[in-house]
Gaussian input, Z-matrix of N, CA and C with variables (Angstrom, degrees):
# hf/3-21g

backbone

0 1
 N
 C     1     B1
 C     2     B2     1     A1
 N     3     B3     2     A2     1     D1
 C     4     B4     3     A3     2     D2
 C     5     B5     4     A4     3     D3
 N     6     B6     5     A5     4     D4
 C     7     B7     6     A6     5     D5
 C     8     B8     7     A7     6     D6
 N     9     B9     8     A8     7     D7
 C    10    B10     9     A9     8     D8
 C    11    B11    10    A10     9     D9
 N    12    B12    11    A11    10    D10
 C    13    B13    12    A12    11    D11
 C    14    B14    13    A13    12    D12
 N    15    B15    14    A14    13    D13
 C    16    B16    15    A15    14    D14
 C    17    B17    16    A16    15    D15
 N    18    B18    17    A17    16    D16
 C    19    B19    18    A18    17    D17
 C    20    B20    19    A19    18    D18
 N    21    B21    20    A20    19    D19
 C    22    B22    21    A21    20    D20
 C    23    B23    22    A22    21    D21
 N    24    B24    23    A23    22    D22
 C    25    B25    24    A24    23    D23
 C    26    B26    25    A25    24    D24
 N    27    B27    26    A26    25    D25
 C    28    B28    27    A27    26    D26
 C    29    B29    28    A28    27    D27
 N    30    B30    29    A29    28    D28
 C    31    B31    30    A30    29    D29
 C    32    B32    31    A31    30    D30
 N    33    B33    32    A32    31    D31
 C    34    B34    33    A33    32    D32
 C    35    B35    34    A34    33    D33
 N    36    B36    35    A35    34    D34
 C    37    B37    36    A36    35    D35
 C    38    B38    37    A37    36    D36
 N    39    B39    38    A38    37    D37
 C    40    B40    39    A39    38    D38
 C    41    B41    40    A40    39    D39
 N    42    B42    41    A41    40    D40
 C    43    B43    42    A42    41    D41
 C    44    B44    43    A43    42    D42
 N    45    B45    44    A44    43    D43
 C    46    B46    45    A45    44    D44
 C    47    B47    46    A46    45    D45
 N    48    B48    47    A47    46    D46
 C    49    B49    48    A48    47    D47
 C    50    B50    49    A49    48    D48
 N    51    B51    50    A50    49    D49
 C    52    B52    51    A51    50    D50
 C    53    B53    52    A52    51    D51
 N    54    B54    53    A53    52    D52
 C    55    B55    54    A54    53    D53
 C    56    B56    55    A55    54    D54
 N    57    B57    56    A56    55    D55
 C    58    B58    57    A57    56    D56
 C    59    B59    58    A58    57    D57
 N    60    B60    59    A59    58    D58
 C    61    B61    60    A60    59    D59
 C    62    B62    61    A61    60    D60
 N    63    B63    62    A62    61    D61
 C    64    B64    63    A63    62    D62
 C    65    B65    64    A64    63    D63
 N    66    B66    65    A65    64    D64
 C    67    B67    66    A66    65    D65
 C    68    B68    67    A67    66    D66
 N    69    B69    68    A68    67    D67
 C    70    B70    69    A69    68    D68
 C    71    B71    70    A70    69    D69
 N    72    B72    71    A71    70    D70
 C    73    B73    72    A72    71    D71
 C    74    B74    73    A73    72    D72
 N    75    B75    74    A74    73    D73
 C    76    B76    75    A75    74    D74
 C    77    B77    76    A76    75    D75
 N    78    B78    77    A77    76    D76
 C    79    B79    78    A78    77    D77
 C    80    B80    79    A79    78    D78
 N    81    B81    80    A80    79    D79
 C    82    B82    81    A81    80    D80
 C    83    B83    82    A82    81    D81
 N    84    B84    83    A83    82    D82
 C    85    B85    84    A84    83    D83
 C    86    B86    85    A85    84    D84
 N    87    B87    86    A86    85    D85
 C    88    B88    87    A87    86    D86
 C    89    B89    88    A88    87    D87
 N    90    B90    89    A89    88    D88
 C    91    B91    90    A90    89    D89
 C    92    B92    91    A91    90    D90
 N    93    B93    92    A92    91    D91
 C    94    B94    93    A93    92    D92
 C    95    B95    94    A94    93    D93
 N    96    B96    95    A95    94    D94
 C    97    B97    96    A96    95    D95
 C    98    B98    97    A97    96    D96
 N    99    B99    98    A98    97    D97
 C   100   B100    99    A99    98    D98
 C   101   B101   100   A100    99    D99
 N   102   B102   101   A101   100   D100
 C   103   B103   102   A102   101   D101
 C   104   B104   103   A103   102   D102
 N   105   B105   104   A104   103   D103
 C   106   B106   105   A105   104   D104
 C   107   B107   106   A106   105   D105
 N   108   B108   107   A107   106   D106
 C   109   B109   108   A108   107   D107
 C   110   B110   109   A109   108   D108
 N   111   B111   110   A110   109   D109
 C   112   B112   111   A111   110   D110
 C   113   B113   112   A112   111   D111
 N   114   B114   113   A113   112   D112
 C   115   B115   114   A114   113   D113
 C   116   B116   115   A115   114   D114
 N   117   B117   116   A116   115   D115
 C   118   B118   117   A117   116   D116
 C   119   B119   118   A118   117   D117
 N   120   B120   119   A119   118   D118
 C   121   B121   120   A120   119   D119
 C   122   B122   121   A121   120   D120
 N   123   B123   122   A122   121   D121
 C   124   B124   123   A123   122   D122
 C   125   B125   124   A124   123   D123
 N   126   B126   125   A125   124   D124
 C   127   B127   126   A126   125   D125
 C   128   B128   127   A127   126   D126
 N   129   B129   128   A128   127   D127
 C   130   B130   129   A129   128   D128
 C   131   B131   130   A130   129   D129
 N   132   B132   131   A131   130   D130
 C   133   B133   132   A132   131   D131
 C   134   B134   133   A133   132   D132
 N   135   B135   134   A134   133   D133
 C   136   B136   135   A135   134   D134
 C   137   B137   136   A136   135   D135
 N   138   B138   137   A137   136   D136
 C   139   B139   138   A138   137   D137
 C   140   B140   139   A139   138   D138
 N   141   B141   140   A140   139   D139
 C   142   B142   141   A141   140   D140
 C   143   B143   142   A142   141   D141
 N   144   B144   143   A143   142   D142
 C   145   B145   144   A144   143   D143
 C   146   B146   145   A145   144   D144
 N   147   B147   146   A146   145   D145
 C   148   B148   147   A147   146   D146
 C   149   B149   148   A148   147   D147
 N   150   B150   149   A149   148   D148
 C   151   B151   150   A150   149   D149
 C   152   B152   151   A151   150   D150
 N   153   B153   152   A152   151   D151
 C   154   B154   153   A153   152   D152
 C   155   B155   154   A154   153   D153
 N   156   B156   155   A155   154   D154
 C   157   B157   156   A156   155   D155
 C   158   B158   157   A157   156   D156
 N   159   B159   158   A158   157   D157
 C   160   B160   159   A159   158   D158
 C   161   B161   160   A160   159   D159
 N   162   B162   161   A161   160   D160
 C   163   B163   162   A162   161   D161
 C   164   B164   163   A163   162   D162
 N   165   B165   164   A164   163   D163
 C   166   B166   165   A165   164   D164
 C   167   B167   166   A166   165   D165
 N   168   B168   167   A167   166   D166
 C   169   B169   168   A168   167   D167
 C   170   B170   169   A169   168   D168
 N   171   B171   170   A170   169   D169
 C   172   B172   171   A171   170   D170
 C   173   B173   172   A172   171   D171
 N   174   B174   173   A173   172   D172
 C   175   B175   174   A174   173   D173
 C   176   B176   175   A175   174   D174
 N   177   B177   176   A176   175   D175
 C   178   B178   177   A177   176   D176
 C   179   B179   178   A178   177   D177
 N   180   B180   179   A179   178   D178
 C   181   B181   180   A180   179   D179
 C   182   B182   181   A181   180   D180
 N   183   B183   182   A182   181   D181
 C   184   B184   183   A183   182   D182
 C   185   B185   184   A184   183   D183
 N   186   B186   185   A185   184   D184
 C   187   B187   186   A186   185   D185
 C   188   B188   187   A187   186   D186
 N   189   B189   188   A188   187   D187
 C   190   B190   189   A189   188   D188
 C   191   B191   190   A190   189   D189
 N   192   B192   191   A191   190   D190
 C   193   B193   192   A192   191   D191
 C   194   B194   193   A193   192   D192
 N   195   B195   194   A194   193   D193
 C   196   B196   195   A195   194   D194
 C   197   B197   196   A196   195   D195
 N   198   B198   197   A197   196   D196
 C   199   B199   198   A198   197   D197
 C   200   B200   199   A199   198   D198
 N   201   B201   200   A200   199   D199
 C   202   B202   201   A201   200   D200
 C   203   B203   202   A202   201   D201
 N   204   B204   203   A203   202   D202
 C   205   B205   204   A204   203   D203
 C   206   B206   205   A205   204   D204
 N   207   B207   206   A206   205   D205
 C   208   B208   207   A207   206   D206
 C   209   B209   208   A208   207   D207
 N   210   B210   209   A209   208   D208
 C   211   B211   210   A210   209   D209
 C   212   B212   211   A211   210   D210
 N   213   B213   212   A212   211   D211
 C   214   B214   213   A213   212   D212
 C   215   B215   214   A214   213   D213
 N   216   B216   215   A215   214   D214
 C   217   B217   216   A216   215   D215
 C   218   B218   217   A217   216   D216
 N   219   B219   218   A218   217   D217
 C   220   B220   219   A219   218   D218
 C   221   B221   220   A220   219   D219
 N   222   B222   221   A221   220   D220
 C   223   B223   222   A222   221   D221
 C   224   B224   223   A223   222   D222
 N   225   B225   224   A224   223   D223
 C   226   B226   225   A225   224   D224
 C   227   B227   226   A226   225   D225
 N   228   B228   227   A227   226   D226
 C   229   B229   228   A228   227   D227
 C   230   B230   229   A229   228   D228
 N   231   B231   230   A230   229   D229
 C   232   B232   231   A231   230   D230
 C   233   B233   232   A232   231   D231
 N   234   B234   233   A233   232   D232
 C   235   B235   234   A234   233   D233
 C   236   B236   235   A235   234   D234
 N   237   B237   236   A236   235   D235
 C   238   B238   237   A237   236   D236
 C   239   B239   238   A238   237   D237
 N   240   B240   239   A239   238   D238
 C   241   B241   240   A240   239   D239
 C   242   B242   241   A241   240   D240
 N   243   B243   242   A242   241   D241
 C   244   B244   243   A243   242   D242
 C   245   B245   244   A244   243   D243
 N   246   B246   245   A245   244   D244
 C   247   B247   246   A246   245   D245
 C   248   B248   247   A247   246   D246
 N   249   B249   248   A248   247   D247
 C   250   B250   249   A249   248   D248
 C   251   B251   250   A250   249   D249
 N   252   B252   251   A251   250   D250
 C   253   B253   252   A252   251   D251
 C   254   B254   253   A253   252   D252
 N   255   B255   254   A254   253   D253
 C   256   B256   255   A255   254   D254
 C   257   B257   256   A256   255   D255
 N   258   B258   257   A257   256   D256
 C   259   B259   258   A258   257   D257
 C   260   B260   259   A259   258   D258
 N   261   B261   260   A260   259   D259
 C   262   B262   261   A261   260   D260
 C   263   B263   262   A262   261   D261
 N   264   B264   263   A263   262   D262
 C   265   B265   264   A264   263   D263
 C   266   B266   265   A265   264   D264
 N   267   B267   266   A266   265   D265
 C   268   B268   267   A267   266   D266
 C   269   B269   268   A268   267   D267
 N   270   B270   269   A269   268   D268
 C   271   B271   270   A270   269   D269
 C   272   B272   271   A271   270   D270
 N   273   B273   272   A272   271   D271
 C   274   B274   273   A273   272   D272
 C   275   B275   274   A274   273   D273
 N   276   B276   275   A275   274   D274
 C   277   B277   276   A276   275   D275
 C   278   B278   277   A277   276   D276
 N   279   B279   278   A278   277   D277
 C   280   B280   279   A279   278   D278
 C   281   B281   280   A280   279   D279
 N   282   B282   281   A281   280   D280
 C   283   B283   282   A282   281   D281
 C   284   B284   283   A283   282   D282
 N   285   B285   284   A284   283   D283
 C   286   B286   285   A285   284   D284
 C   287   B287   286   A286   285   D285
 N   288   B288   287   A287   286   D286
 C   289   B289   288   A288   287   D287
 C   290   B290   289   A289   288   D288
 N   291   B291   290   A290   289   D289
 C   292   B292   291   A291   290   D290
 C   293   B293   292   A292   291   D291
 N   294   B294   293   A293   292   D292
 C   295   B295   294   A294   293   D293
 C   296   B296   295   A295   294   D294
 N   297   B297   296   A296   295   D295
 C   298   B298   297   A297   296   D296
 C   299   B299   298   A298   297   D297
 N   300   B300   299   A299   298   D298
 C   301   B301   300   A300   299   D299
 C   302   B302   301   A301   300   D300
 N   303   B303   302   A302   301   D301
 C   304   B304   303   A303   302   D302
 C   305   B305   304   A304   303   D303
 N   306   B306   305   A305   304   D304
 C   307   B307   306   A306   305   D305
 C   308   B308   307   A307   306   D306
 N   309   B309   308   A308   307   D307
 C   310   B310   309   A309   308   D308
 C   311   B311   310   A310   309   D309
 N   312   B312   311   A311   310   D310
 C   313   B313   312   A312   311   D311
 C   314   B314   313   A313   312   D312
 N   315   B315   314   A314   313   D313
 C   316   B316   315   A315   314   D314
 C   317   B317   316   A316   315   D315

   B1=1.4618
   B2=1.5328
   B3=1.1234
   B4=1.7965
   B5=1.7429
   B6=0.9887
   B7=1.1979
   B8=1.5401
   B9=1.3854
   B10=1.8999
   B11=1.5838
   B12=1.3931
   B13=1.2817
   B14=1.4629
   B15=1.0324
   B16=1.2078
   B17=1.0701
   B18=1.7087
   B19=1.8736
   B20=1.3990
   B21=1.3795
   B22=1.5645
   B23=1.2011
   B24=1.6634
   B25=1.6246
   B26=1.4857
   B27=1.3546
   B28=1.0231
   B29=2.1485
   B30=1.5269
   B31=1.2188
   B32=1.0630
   B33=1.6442
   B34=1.4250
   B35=1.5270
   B36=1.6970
   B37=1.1542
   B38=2.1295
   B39=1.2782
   B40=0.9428
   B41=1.5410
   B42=1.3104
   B43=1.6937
   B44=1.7433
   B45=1.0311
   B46=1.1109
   B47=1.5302
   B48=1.3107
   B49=1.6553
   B50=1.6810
   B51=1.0183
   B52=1.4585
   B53=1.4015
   B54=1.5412
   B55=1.4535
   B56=1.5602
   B57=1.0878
   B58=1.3118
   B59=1.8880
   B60=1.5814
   B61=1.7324
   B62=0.9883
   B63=1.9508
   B64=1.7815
   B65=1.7669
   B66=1.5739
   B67=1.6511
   B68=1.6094
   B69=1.0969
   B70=1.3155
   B71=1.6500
   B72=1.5374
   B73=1.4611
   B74=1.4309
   B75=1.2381
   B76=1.7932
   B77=1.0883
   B78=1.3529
   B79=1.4393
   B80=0.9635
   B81=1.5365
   B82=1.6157
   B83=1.9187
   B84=1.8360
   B85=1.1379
   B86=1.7370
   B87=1.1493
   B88=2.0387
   B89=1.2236
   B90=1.9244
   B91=1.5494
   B92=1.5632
   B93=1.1221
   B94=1.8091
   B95=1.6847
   B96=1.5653
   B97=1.3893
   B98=1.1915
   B99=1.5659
   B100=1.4327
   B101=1.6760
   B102=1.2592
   B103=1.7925
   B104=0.9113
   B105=1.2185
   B106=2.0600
   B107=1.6844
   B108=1.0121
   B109=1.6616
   B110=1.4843
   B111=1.2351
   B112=1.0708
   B113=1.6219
   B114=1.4365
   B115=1.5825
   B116=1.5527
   B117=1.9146
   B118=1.7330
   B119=1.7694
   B120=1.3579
   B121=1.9876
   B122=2.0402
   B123=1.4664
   B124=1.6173
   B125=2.3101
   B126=1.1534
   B127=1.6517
   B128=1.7362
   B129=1.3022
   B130=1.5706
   B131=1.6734
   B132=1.2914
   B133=1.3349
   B134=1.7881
   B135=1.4608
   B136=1.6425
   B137=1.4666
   B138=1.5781
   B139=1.2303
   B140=1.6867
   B141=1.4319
   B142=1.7535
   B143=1.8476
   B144=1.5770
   B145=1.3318
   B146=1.4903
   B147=1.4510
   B148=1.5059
   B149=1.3593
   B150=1.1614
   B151=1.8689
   B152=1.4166
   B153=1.6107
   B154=1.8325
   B155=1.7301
   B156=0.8131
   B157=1.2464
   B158=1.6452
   B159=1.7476
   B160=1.1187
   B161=1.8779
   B162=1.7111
   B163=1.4753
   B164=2.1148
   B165=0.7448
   B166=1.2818
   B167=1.9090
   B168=1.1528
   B169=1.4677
   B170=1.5470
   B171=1.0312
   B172=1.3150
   B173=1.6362
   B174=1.2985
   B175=0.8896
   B176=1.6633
   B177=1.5980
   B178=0.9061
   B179=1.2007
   B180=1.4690
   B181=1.9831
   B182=1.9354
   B183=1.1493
   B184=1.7387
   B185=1.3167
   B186=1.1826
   B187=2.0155
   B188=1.5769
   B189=1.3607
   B190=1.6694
   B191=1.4607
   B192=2.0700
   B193=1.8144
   B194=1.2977
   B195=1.2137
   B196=1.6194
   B197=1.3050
   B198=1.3008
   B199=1.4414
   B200=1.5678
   B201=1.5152
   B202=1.9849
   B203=1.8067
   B204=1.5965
   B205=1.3728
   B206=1.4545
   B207=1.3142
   B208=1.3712
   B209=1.4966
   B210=1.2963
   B211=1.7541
   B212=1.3770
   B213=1.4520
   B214=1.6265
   B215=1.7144
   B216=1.0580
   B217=1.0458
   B218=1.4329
   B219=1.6350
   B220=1.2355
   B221=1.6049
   B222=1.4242
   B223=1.1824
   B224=1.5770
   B225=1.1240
   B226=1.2047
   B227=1.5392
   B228=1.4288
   B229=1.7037
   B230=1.7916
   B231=1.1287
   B232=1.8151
   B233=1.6109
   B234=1.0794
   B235=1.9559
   B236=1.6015
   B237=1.3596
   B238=1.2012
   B239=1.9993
   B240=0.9601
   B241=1.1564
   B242=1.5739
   B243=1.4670
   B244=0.9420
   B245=1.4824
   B246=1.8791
   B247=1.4470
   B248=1.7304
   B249=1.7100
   B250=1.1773
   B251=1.8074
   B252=1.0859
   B253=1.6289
   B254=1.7694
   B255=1.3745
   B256=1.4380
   B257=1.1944
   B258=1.7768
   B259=1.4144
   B260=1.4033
   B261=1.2007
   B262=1.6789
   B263=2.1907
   B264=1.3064
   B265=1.2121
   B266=1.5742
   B267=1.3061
   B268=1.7251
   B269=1.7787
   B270=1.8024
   B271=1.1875
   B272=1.7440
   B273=1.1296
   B274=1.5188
   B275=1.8364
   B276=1.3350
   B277=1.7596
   B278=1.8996
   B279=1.1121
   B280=1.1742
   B281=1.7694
   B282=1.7295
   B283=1.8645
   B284=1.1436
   B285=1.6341
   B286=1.4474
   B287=1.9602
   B288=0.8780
   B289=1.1485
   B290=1.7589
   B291=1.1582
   B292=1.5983
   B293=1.6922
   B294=1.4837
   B295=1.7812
   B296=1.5597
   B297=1.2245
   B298=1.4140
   B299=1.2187
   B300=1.3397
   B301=1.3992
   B302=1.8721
   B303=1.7500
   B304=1.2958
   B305=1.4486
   B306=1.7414
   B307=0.9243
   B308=1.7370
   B309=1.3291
   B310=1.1410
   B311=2.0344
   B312=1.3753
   B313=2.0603
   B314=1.4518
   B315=0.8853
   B316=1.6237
   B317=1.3178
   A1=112.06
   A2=108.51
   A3=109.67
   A4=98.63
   A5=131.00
   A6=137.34
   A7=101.34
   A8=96.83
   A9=111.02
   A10=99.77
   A11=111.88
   A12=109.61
   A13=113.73
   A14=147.71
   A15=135.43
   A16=125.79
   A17=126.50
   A18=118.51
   A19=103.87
   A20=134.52
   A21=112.85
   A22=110.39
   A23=127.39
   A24=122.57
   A25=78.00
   A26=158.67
   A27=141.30
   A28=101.35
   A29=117.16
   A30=116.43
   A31=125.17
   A32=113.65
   A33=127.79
   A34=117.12
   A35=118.70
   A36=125.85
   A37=109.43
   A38=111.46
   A39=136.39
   A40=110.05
   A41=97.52
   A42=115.49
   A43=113.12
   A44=133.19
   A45=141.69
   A46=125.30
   A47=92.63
   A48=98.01
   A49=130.63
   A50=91.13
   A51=103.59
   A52=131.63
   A53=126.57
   A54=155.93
   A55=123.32
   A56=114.88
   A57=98.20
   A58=131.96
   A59=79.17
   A60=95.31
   A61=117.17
   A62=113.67
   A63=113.70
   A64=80.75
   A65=94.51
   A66=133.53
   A67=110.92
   A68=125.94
   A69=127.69
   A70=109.64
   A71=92.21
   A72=121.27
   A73=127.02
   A74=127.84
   A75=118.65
   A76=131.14
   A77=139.03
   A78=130.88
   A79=138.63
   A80=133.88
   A81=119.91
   A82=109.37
   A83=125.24
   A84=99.50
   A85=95.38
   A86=110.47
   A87=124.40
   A88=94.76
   A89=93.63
   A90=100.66
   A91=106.39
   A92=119.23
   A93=104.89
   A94=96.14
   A95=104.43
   A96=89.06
   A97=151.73
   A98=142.54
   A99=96.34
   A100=87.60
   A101=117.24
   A102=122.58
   A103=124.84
   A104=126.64
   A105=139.30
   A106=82.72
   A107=131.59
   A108=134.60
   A109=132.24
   A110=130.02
   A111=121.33
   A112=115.83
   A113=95.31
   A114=87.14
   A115=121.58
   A116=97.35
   A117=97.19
   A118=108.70
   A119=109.18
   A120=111.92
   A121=73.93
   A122=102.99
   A123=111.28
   A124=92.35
   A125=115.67
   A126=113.04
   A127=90.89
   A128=116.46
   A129=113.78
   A130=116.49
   A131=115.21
   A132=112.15
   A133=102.23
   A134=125.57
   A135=122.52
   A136=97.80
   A137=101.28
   A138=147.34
   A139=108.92
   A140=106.35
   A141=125.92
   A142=75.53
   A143=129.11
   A144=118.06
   A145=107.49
   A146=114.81
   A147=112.47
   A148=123.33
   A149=116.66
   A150=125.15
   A151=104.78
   A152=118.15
   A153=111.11
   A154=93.09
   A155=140.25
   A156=139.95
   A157=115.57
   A158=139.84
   A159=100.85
   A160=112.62
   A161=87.06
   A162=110.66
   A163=105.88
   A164=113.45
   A165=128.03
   A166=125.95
   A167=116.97
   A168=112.67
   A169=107.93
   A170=121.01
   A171=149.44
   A172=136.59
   A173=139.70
   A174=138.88
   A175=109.25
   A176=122.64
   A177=120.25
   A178=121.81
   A179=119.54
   A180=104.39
   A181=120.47
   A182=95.05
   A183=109.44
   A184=116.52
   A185=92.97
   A186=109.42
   A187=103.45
   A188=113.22
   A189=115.94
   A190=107.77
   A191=99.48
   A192=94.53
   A193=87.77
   A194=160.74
   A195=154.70
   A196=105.44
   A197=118.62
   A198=141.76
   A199=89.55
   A200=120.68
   A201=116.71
   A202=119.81
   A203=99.31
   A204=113.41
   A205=126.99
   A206=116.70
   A207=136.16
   A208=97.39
   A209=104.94
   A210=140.32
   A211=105.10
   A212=115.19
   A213=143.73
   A214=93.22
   A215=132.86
   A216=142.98
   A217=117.78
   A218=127.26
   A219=113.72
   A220=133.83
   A221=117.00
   A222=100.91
   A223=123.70
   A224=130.82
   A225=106.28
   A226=145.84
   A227=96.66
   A228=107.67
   A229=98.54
   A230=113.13
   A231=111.95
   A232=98.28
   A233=107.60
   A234=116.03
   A235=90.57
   A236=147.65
   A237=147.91
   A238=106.61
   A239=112.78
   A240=108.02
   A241=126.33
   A242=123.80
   A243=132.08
   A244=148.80
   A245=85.54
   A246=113.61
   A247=110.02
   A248=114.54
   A249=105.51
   A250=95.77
   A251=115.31
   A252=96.95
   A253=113.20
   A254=108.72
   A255=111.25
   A256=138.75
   A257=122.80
   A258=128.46
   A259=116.25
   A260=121.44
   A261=123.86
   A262=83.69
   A263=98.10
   A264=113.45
   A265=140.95
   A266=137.63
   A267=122.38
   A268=71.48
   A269=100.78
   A270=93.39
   A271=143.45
   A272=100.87
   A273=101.21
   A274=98.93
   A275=111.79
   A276=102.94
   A277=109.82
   A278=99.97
   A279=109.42
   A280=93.31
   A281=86.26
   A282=99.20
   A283=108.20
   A284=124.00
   A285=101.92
   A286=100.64
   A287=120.31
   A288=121.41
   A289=122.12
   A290=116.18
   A291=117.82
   A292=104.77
   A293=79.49
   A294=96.82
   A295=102.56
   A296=159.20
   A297=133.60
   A298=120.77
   A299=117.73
   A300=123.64
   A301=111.88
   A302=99.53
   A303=106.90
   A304=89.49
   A305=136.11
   A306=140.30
   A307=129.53
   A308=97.91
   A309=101.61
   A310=112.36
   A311=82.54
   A312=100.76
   A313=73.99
   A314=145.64
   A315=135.81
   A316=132.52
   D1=-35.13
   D2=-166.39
   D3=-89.40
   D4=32.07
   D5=-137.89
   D6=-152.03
   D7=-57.64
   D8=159.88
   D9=-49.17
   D10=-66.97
   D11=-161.54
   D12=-72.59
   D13=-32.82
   D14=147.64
   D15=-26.80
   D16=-81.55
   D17=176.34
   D18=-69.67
   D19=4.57
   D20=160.74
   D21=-83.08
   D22=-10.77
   D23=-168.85
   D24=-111.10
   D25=-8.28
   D26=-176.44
   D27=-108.85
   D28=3.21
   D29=147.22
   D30=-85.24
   D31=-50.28
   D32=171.26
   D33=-31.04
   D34=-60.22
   D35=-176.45
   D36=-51.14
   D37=-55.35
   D38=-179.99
   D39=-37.69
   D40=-87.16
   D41=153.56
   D42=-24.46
   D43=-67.23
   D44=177.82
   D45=-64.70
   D46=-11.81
   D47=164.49
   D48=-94.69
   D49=-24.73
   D50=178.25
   D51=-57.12
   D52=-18.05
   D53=-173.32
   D54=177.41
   D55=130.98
   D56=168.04
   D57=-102.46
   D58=24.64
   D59=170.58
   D60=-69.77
   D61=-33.01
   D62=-168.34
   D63=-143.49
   D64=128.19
   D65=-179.45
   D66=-103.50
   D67=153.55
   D68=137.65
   D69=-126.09
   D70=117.33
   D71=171.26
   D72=-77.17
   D73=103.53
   D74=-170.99
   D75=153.49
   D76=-118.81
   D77=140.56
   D78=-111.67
   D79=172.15
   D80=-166.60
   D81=-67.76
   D82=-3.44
   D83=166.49
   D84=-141.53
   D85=53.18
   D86=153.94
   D87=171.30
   D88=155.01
   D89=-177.57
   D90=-176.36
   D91=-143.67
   D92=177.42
   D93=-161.03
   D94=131.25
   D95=161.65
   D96=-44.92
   D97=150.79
   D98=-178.39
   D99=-142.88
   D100=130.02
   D101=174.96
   D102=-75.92
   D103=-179.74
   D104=-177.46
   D105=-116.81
   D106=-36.58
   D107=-176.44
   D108=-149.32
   D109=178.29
   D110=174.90
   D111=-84.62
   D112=-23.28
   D113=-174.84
   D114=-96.88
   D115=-15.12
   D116=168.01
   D117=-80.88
   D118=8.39
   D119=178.30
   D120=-87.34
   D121=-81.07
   D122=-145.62
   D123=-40.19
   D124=-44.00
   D125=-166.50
   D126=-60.69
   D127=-66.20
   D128=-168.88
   D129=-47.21
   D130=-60.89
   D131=-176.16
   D132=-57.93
   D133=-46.86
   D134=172.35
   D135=-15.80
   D136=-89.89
   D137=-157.22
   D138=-38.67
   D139=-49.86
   D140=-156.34
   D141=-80.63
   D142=-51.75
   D143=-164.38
   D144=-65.40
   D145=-54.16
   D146=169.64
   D147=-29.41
   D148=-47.05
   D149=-173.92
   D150=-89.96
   D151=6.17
   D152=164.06
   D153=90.73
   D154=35.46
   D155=149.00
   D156=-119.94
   D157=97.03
   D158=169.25
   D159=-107.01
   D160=162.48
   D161=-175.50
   D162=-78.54
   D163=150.27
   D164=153.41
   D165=-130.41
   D166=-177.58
   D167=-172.49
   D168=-70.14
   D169=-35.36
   D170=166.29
   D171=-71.33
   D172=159.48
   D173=-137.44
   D174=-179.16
   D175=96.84
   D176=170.70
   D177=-119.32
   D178=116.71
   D179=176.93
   D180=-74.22
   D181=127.03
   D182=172.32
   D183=-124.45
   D184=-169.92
   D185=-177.15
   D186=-69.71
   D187=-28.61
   D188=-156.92
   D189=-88.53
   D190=-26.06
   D191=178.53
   D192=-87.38
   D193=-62.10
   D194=-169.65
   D195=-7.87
   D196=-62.96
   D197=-139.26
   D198=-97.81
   D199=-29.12
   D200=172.06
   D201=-122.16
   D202=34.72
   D203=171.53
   D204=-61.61
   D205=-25.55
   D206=-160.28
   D207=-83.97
   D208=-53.04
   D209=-173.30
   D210=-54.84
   D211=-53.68
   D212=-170.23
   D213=-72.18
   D214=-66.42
   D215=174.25
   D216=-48.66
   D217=-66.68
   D218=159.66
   D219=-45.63
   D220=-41.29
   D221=168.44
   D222=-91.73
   D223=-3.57
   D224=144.25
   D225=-75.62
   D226=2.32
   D227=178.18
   D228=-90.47
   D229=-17.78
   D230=-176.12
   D231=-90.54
   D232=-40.48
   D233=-175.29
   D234=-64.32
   D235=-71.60
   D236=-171.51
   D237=-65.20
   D238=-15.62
   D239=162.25
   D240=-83.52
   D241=-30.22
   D242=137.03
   D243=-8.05
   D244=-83.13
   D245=174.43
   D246=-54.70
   D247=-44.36
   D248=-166.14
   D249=-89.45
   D250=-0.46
   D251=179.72
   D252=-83.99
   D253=-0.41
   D254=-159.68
   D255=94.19
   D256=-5.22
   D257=-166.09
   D258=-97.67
   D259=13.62
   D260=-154.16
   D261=-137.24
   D262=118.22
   D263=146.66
   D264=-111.34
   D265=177.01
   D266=-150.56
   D267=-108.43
   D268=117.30
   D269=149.02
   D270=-129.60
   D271=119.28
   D272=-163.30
   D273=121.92
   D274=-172.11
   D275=-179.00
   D276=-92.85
   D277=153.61
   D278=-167.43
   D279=-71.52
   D280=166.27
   D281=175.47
   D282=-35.89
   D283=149.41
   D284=136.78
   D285=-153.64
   D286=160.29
   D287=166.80
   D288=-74.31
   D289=137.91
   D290=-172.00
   D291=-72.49
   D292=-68.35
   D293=-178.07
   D294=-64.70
   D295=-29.40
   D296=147.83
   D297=-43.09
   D298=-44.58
   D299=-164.77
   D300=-65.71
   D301=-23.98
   D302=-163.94
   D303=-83.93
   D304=-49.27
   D305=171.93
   D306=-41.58
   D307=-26.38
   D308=-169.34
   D309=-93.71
   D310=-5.46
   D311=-159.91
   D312=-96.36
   D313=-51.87
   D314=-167.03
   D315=-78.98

């Protein structure tokens, strides 16, 4: 266990350095993404799924990201390099949650 939490606070840091458009908020092994906008969330998660990584709202550290941190890390430093150079447009509709959406209409 203490072991999780170690390379999850030693991803976290990592992760969290790279931009401060996209955060992970929480602890070193769960947490939640957190954006600068809606449209650098909808381009990153696109983008991170396109290149074989996908994002969710969420964020849990395990044995399986340990072992693809390097991987996780490189492509999100090329996906955020991207986004801020201008080459990445929203394609198709952005995220959204169903069951918020139903919650929120009522």
């Amino acid at each position: 266990p203490d072991t999780l939490w170690i390379y999850g606070q030693e991803f976290l840091d990592r992760f969290n350095g790279l931009c401060p458009d996209v955060q992970i908020k929480g602890y070193p092994t769960r947490g939640i993404f957190v954006y600068s906008s809606d449209l650098f969330k909808t381009l990153f998660m696109q983008e991170m799924c396109k290149a074989g990584v996908l994002i969710g709202p969420s964020w849990f550290y395990n044995k399986f990201l340990h072992d693809e941190i390097q991987n996780v890390i490189s492509v999100a430093t090329a996906v955020i390099k991207k986004i801020k150079s201008g080459r990445v447009g929203v394609e198709g509709l952005p995220p959204a949650s169903p069951f918020a959406e139903k919650v929120r209409s009522t």
